[in-house]
DRENPA-3360 file (N, C-alpha, C; in nm, 2 decimals, always signed):
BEGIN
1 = XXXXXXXX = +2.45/-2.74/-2.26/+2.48/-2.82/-2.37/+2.63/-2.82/-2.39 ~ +2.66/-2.96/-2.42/+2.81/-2.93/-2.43/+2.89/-2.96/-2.59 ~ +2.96/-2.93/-2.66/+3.02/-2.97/-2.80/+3.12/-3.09/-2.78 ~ +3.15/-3.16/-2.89/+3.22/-3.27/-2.86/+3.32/-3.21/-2.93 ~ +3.46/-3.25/-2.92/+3.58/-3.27/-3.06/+3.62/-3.10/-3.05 ~ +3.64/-3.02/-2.96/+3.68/-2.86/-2.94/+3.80/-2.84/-2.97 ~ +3.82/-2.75/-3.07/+3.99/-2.74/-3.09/+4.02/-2.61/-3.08 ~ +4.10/-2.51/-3.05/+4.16/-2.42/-3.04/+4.19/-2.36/-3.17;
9 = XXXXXXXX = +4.18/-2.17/-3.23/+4.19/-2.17/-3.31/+4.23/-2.01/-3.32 ~ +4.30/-1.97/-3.41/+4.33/-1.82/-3.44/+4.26/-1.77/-3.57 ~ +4.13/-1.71/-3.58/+4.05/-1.62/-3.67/+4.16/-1.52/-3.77 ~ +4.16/-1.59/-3.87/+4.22/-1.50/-3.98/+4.12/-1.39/-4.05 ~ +4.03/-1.45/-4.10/+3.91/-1.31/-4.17/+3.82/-1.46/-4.21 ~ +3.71/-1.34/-4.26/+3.58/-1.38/-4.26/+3.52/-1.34/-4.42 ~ +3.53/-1.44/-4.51/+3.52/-1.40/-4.65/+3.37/-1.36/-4.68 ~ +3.27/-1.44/-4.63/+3.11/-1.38/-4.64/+3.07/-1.49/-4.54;
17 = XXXXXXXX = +2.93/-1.42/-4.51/+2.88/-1.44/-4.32/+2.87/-1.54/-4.33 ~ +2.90/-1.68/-4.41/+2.88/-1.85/-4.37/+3.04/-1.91/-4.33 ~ +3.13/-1.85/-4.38/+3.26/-1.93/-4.40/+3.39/-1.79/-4.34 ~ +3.48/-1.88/-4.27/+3.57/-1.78/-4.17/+3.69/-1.89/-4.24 ~ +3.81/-1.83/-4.23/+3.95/-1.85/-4.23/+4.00/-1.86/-4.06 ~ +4.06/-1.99/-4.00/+4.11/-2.01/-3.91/+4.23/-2.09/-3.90 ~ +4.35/-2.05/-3.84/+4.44/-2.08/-3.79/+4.45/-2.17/-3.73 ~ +4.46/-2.34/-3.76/+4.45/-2.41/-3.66/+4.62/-2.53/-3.70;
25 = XXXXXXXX = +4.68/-2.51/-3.54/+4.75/-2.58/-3.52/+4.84/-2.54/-3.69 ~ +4.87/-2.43/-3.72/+4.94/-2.41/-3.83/+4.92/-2.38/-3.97 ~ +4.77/-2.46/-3.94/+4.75/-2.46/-4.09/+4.56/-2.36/-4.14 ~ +4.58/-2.35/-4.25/+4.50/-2.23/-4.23/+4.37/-2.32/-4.31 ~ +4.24/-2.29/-4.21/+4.13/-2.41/-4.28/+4.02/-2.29/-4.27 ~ +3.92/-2.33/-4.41/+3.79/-2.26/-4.41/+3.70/-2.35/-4.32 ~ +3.65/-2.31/-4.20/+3.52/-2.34/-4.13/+3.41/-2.24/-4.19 ~ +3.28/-2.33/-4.11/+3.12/-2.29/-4.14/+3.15/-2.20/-3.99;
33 = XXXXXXXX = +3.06/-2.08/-4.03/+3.04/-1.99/-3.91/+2.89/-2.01/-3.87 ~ +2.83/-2.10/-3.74/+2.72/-2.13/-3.71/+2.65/-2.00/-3.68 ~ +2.67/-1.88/-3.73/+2.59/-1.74/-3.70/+2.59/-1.65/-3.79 ~ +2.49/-1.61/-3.89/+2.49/-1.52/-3.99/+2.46/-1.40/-3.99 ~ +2.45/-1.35/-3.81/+2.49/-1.22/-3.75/+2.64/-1.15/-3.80 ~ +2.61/-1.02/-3.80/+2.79/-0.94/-3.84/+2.88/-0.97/-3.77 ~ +2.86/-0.97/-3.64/+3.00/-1.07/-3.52/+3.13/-0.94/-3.56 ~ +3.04/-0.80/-3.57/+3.21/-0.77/-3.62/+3.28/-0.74/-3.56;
41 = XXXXXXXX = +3.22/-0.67/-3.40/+3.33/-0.63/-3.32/+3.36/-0.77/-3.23 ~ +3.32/-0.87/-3.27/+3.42/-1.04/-3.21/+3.48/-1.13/-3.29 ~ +3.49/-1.07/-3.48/+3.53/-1.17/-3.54/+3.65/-1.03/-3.57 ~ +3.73/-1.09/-3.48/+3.87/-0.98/-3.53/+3.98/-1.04/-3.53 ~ +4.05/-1.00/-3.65/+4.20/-1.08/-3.70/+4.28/-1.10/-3.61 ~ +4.30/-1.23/-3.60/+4.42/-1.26/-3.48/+4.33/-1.32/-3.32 ~ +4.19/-1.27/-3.33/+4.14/-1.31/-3.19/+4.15/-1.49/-3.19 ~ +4.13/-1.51/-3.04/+4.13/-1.66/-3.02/+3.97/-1.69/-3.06;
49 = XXXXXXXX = +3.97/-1.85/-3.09/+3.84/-1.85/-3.15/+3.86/-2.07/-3.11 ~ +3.75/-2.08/-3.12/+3.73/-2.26/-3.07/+3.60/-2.30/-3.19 ~ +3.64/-2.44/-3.24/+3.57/-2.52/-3.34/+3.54/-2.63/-3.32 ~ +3.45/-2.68/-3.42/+3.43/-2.81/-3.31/+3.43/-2.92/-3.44 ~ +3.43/-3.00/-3.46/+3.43/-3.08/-3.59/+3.35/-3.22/-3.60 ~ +3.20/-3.19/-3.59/+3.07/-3.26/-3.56/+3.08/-3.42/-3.65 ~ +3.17/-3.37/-3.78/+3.17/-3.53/-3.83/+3.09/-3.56/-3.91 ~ +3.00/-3.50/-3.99/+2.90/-3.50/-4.05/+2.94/-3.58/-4.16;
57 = XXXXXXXX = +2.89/-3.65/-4.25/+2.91/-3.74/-4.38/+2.93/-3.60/-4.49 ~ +3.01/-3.57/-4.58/+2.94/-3.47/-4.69/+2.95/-3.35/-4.69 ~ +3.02/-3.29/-4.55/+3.03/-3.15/-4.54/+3.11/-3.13/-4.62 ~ +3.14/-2.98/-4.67/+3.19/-2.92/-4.71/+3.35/-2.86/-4.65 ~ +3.34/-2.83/-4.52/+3.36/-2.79/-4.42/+3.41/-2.87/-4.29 ~ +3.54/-2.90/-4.27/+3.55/-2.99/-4.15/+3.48/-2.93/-3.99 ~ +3.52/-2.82/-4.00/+3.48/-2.78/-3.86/+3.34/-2.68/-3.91 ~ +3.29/-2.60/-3.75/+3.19/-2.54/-3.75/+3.25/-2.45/-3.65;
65 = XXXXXXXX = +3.26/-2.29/-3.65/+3.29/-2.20/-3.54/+3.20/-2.16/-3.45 ~ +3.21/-2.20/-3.32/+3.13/-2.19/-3.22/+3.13/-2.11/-3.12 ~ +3.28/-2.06/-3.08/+3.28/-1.94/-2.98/+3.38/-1.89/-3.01 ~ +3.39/-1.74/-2.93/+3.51/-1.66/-2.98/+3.52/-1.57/-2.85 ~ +3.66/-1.55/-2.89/+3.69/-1.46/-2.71/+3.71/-1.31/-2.77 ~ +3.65/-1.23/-2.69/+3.68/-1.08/-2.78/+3.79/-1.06/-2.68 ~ +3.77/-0.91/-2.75/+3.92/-0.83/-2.67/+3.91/-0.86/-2.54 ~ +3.81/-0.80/-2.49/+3.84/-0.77/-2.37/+3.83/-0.92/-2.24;
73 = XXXXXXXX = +3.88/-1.02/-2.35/+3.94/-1.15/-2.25/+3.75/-1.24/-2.23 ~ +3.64/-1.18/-2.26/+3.54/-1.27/-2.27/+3.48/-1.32/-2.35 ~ +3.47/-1.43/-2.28/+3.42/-1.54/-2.42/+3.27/-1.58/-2.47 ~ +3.29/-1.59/-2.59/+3.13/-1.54/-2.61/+3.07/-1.70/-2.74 ~ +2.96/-1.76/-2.70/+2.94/-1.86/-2.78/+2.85/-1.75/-2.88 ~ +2.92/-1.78/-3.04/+2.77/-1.74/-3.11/+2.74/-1.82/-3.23 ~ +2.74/-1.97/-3.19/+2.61/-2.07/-3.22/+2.48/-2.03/-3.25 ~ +2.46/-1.97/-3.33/+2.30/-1.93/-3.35/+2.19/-2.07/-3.35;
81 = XXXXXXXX = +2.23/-2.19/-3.32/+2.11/-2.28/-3.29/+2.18/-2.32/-3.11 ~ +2.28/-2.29/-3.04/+2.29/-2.31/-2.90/+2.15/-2.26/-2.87 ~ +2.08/-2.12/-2.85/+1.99/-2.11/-2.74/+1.86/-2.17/-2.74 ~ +1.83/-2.22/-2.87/+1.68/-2.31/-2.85/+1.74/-2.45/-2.81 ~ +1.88/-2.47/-2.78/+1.91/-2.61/-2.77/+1.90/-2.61/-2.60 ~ +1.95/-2.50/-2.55/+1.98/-2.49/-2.40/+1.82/-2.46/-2.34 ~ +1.73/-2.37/-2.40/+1.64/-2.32/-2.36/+1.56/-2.46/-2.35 ~ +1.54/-2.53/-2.43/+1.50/-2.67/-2.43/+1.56/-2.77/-2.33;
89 = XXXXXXXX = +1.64/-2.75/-2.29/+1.74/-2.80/-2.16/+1.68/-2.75/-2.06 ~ +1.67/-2.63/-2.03/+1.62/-2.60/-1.95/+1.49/-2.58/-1.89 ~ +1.36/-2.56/-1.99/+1.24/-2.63/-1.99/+1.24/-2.78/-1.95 ~ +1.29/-2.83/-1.97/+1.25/-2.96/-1.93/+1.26/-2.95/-1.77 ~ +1.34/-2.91/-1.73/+1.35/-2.87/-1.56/+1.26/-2.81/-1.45 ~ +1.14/-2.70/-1.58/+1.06/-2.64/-1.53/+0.96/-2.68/-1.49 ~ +0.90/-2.79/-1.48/+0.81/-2.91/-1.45/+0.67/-2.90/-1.53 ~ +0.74/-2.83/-1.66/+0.54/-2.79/-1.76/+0.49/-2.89/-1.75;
97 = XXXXXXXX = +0.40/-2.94/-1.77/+0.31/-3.07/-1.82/+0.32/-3.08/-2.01 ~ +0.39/-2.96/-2.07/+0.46/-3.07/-2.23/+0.51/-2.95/-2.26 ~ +0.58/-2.98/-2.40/+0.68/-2.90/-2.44/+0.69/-2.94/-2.56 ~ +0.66/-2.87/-2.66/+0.66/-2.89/-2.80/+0.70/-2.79/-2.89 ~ +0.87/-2.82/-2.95/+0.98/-2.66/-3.01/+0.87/-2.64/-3.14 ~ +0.92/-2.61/-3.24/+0.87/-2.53/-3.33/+0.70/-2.54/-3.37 ~ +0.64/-2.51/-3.27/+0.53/-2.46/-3.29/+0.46/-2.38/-3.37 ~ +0.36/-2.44/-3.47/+0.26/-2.34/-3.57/+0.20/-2.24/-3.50;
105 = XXXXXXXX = +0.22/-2.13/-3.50/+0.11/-2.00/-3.46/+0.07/-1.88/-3.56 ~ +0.00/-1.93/-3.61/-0.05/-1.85/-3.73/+0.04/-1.82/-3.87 ~ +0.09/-1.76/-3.86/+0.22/-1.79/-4.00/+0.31/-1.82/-3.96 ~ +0.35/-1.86/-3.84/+0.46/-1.81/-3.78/+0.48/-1.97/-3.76 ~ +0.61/-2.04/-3.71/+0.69/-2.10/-3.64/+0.76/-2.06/-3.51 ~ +0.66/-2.06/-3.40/+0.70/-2.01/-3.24/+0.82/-2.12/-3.20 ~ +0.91/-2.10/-3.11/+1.04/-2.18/-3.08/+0.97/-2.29/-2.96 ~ +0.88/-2.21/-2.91/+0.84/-2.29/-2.80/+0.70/-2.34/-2.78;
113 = XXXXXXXX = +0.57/-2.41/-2.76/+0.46/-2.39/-2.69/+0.46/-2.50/-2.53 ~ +0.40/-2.43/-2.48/+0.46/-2.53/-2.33/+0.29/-2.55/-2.24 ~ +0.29/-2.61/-2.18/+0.09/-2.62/-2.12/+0.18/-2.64/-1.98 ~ +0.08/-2.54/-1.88/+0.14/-2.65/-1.77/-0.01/-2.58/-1.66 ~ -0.07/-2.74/-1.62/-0.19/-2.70/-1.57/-0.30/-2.67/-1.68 ~ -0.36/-2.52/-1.71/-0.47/-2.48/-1.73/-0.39/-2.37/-1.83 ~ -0.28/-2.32/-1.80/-0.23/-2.29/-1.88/-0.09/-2.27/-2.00 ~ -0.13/-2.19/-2.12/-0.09/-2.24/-2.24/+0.04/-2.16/-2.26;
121 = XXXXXXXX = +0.13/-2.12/-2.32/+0.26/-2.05/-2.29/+0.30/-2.08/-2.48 ~ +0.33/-1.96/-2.51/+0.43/-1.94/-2.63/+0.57/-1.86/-2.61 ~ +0.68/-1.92/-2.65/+0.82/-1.86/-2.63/+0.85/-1.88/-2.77 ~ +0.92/-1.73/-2.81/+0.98/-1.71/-2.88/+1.10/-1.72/-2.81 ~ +1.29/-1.72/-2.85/+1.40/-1.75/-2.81/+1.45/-1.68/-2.91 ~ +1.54/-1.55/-2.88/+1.68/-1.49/-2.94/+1.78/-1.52/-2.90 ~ +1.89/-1.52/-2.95/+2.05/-1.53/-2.91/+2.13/-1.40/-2.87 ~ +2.17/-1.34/-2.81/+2.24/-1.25/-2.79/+2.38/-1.29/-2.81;
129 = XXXXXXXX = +2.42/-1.17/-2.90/+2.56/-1.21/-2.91/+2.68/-1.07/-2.90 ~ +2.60/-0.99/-2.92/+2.66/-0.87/-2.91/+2.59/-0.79/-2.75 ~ +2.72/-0.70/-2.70/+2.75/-0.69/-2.56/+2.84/-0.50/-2.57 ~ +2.83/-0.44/-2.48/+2.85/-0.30/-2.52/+2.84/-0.24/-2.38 ~ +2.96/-0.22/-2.28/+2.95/-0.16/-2.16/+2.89/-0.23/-2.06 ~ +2.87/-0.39/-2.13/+2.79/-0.48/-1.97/+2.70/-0.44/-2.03 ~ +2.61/-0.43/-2.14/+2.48/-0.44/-2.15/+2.50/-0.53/-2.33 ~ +2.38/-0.58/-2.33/+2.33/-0.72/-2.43/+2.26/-0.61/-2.54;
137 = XXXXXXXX = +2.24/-0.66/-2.65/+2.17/-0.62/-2.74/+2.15/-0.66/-2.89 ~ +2.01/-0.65/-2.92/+1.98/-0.76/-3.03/+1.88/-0.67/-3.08 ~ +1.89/-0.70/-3.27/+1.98/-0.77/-3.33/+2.11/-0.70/-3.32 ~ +2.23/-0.83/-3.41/+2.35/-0.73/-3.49/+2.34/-0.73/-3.60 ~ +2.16/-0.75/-3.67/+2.17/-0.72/-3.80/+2.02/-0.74/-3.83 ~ +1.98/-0.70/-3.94/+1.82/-0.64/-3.91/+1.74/-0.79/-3.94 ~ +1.68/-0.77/-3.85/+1.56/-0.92/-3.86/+1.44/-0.92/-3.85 ~ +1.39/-0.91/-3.98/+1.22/-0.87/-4.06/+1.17/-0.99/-3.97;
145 = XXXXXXXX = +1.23/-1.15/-3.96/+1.24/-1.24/-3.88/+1.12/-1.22/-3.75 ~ +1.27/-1.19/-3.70/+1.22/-1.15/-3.55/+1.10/-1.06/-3.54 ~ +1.10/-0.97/-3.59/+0.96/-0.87/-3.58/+0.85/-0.93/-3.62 ~ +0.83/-1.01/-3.71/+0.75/-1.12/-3.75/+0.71/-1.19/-3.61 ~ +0.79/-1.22/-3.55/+0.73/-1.34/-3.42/+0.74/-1.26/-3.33 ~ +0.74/-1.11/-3.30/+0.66/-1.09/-3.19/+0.54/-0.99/-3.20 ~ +0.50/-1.01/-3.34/+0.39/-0.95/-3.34/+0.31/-1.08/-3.30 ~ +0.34/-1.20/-3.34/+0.24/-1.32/-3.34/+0.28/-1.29/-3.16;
153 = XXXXXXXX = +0.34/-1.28/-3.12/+0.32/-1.30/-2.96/+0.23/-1.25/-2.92 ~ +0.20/-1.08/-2.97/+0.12/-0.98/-2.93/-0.02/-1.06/-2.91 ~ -0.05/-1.06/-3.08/-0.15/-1.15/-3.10/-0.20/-1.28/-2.99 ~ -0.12/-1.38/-2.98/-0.16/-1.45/-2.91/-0.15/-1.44/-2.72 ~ -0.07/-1.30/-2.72/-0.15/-1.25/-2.59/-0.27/-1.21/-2.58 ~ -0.31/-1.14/-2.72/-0.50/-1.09/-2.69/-0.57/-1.21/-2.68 ~ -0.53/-1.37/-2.74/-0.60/-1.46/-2.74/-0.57/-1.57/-2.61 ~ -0.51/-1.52/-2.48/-0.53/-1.61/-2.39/-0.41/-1.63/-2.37;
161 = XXXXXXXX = -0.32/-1.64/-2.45/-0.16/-1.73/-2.37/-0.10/-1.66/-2.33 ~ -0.02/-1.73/-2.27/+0.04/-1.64/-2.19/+0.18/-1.67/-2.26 ~ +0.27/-1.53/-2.33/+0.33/-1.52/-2.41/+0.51/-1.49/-2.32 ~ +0.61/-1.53/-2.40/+0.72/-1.48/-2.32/+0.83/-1.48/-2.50 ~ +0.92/-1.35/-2.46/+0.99/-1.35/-2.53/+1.13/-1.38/-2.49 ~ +1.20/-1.45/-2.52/+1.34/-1.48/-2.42/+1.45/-1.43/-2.47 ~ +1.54/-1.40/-2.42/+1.66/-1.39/-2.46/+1.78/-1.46/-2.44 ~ +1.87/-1.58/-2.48/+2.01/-1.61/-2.42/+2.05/-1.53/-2.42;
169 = XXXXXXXX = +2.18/-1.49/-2.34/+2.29/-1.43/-2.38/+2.35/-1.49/-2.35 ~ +2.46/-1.50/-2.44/+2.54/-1.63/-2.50/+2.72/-1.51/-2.43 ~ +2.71/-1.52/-2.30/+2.81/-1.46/-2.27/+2.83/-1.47/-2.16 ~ +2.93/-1.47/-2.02/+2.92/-1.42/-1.94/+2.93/-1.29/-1.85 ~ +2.86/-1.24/-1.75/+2.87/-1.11/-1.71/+2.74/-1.01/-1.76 ~ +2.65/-1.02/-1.79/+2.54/-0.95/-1.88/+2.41/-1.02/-1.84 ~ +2.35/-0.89/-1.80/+2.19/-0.93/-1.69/+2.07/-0.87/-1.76 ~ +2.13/-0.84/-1.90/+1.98/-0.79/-1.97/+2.05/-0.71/-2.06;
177 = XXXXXXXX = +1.89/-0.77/-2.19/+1.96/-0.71/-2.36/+1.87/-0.58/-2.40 ~ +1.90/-0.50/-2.48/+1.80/-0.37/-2.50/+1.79/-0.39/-2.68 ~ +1.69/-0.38/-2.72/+1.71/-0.42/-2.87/+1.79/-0.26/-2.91 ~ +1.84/-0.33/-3.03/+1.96/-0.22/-3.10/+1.90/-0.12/-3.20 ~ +1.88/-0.08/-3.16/+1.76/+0.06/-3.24/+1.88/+0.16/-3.33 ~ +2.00/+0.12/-3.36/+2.10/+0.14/-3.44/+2.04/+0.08/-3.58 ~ +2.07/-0.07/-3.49/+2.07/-0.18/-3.65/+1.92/-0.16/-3.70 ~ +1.79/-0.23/-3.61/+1.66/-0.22/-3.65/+1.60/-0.17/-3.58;
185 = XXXXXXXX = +1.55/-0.06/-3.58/+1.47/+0.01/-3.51/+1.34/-0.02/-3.48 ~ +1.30/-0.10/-3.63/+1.15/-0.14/-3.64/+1.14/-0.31/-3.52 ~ +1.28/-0.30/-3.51/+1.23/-0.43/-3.42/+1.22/-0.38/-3.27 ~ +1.32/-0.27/-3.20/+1.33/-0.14/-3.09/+1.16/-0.14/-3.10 ~ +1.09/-0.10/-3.17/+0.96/-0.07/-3.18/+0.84/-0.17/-3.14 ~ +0.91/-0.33/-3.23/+0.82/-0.44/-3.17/+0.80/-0.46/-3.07 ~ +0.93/-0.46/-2.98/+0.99/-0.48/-2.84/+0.91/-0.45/-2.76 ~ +0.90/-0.25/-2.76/+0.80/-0.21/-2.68/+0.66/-0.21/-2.71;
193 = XXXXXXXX = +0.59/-0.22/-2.83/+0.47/-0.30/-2.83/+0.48/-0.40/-2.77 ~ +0.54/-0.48/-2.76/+0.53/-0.64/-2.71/+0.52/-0.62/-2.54 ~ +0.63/-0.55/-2.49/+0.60/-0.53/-2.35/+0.49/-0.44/-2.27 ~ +0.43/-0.32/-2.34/+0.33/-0.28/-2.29/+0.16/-0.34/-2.36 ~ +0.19/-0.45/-2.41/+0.05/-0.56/-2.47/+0.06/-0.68/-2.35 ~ +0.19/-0.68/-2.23/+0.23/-0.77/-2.17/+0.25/-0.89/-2.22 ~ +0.34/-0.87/-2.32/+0.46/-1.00/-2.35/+0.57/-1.03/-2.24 ~ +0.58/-1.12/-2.15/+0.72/-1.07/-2.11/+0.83/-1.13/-2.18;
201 = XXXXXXXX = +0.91/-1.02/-2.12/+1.07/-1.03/-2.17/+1.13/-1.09/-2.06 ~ +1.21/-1.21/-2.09/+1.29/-1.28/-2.02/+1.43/-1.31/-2.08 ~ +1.51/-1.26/-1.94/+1.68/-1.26/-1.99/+1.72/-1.42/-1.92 ~ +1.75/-1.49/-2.01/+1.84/-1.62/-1.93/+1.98/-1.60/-1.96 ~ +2.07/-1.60/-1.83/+2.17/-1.55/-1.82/+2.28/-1.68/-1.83 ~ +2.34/-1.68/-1.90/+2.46/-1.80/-1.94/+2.59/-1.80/-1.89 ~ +2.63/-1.91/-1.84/+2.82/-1.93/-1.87/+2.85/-2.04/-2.00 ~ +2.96/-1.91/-2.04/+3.04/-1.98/-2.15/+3.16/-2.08/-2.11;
209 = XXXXXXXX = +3.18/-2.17/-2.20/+3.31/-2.24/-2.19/+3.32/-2.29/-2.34 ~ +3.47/-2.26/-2.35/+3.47/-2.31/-2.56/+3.42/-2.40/-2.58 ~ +3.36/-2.51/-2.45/+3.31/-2.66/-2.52/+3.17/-2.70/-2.46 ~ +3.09/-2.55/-2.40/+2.92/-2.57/-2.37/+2.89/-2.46/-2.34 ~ +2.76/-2.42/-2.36/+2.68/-2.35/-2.30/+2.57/-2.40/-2.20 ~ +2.49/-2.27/-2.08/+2.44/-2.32/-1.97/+2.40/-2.24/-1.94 ~ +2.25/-2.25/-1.88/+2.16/-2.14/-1.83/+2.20/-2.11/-1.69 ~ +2.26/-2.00/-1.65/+2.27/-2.04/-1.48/+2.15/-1.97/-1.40;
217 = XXXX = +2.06/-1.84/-1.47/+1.98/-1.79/-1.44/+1.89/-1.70/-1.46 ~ +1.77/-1.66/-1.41/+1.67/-1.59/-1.50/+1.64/-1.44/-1.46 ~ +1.62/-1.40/-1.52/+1.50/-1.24/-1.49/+1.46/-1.16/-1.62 ~ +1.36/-1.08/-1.54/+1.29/-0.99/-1.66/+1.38/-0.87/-1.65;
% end
C-alpha cells in the first residue's frame, strides 16, 4: 500500500495518544496520530517522523502521522489501519475462492473470513509496532480487544475453521512477534491457548518506506 502527499517531519511531543506536535518545514503543526498504541520508545523528541495529508473535507487536522524512524536508524510504519489494508492486498494474491474483511463471528468482528475450496478460514490481523533486540512484540498497551478475538478463534477452531492469527510487523528486519507479557499478560495467556487449541500464528514480514507498506513474506 502506498500513501499519497508524504512530507518530512521532526516529532516535537505528543500531548495525548490522538494528536502529536511536528516540525514541518519550520513550522510547528498539530497532526492526528493514526495509532493509539504508547509508541514511546519511537515517539521521541527530535526523532524524524513522515505525514501524509489525505485531504479530507472537515478535518480537524491537516496531516495524519504515519511512520517514524527510531534511534537506531529504522523505520517503522505505525498506521494502526496499514495492516488490514496490506493483509487484504495480499489475500487477494492467495487465490481463496472469496474474501470478506470484517466478518460477524459471534460477538466478535473477525478482520478476515476467506473460503477456498471446501474450506472456511478466519483471520484475525495485529499490527506490530514495537521491536526489542530484533524481536516484535504485541501489545504496547493492554488490549481486552484483542483477547476478545482470539478467544472467538479458539472457538471457531473447535467448530471446523480453520483459524489464523496474524501478525504485520510494520518494520524492517524482524521475523517474529512474542506477545508482551509486561504490558498484558492476560493476552501472553490468550496467545498460548490459541496456539496449543491450533490457531496458527502467522508473522507477515514487511518493508517500510515513509510512503508504503508491503508484505515481502511469511512464516509461523
Amino acid at each position: 500500500m502506498k500513501y499519497e502527499n508524504i512530507v518530512r517531519g521532526t516529532f516535537l511531543k505528543r500531548p495525548n495518544r490522538f494528536i502529536a506536535e511536528v516540525d514541518i518545514e519550520g513550522h510547528k503543526e498539530t497532526v492526528h496520530v493514526k495509532n493509539t498504541g504508547r509508541c514511546s520508545e519511537l515517539l521521541v523528541s527530535g526523532c524524524e517522523v513522515f505525514v501524509t495529508a489525505p485531504g479530507t473535507p472537515g478535518r480537524k487536522t491537516r496531516y495524519d502521522l504515519v511512520a517514524v524512524r527510531k534511534s537506531t536508524g529504522v523505520l517503522f510504519n505505525i498506521d494502526s489501519q496499514a495492516p488490514n489494508k496490506v493483509v487484504k492486498e495480499w489475500l487477494s494474491t492467495r487465490l481463496f475462492d472469496k474474501v470478506i474483511p470484517e466478518y460477524t463471528y459471534g460477538d466478535s468482528r473477525i478482520d478476515f473470513y476467506m473460503e477456498k475450496g471446501s474450506e472456511k478460514f478466519l483471520m484475525e490481523v495485529k499490527g506490530c509496532t514495537q521491536e526489542l533486540h530484533g524481536i516484535g512484540y504485541f501489545p504496547d498497551a493492554p488490549t481486552e480487544r484483542g483477547v476478545k478475538h482470539i478467544r472467538e478463534l479458539i472457538k471457531a477452531k473447535a467448530q471446523g475453521y480453520r483459524t489464523v492469527l496474524a501478525f504485520v510487523i510494520q518494520m524492517d528486519g524482524v521475523t517474529e512477534v512474542r506477545p508482551n507479557m509486561e504490558i498484558h499478560p492476560e493476552f501472553g495467556e490468550a496467545f498460548d491457548d490459541a496456539k496449543n487449541a491450533g490457531v496458527e500464528i502467522l508473522f507477515l514480514r514487511c518493508h517500510v518506506e515513509p510512503d508504503g507498506l508491503w508484505i515481502v513474506s511469511e512464516g509461523e
